[in-house]
C-alpha positions as CSV (number, residue, x, y, z in Angstrom):
1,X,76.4,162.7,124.4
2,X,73.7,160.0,125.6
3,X,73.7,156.4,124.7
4,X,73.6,153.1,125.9
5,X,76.3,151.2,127.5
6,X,76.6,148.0,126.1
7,X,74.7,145.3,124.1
8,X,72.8,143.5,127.1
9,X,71.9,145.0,129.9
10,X,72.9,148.2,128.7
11,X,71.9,151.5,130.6
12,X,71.5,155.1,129.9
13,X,75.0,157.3,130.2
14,X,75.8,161.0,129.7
15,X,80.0,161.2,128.6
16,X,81.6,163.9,127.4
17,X,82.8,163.9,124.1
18,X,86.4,165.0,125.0
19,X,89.2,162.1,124.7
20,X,91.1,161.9,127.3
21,X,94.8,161.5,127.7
22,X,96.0,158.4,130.3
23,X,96.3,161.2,132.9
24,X,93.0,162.1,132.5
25,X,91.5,158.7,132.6
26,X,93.8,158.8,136.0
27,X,91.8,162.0,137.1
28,X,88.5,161.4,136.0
29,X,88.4,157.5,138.2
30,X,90.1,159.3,141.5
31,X,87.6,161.8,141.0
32,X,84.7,158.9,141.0
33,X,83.7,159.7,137.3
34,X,83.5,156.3,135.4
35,X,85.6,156.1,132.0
36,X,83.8,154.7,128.4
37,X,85.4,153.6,125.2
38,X,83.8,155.5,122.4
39,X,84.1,153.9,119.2
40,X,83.2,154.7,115.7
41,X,82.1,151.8,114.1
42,X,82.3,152.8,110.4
43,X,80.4,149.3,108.8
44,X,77.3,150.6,110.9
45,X,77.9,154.0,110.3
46,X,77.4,154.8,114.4
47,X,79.0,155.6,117.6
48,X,79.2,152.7,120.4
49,X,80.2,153.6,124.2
50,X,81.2,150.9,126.3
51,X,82.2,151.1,129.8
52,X,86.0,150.6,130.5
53,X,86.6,147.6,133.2
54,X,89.4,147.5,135.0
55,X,91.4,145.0,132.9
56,X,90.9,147.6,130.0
57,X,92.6,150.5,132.0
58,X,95.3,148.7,133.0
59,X,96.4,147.2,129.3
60,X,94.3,149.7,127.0
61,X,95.8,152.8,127.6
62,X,93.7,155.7,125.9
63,X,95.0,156.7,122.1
64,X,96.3,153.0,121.2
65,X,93.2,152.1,119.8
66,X,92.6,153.3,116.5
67,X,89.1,155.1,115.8
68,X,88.2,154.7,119.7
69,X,88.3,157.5,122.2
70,X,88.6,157.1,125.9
71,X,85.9,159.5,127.7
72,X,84.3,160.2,131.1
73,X,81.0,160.5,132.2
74,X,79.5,163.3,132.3
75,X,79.2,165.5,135.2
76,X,77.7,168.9,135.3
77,X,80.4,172.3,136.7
78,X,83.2,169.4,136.7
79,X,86.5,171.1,135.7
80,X,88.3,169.9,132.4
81,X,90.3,166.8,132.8
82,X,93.9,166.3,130.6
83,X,93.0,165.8,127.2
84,X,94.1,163.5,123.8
85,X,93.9,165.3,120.5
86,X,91.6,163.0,118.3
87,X,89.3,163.4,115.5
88,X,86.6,161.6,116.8
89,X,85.0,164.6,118.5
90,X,84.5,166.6,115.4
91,X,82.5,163.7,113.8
92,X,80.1,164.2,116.8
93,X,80.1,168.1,115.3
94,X,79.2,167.2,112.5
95,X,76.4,164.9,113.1
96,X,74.7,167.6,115.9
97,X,74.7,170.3,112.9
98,X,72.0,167.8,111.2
99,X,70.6,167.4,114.7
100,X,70.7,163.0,113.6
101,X,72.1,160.9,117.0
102,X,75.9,159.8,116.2
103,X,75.4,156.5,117.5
């Protein structure tokens, strides 16, 4: 998935859609590979990535936020990292079979 960032200054990202579980938030940042929040946000009807600041790591730990999905950025022959069964990746699913952008 491609979106922007944040609401100001925001910048182009590439994330996988995968949630990850705290160990893989552990493995994707040791392996240099940034970590975004993805939220739905259902009154908008859209997805929203946000980048995950230190602060957030530490006291955010991913699956304690309801309808938001810790993921990593993207990066191409990467293995898997750990993972966190969600249902927020099969929304994204279902919004690529009517080829709209989920955010």
């Amino acid at each position: 998935m491609t979106g922007l960032d944040g609401d100001v200054m925001a910048r182009a990202v590439k994330i996988d859609v995968v949630p990850l579980s705290a160990l893989g938030e552990v493995v994707a940042l040791l392996a240099g590979r940034e970590t975004f929040s993805l939220s739905w946000i259902a009154g908008r009807g859209r997805y929203e990535i946000d980048v995950r600041y230190c602060e957030e790591i530490r006291g955010i730990p991913p699956g304690s936020t309801v309808n938001a999905d810790v993921v990593a950025a993207h990066r191409c022959g990467a293995p898997a990292l750990p993972r966190l069964m969600t249902g927020i990746p099969s929304r994204v699913a279902d919004q690529a079979a009517t080829n709209d952008p989920p955010f």
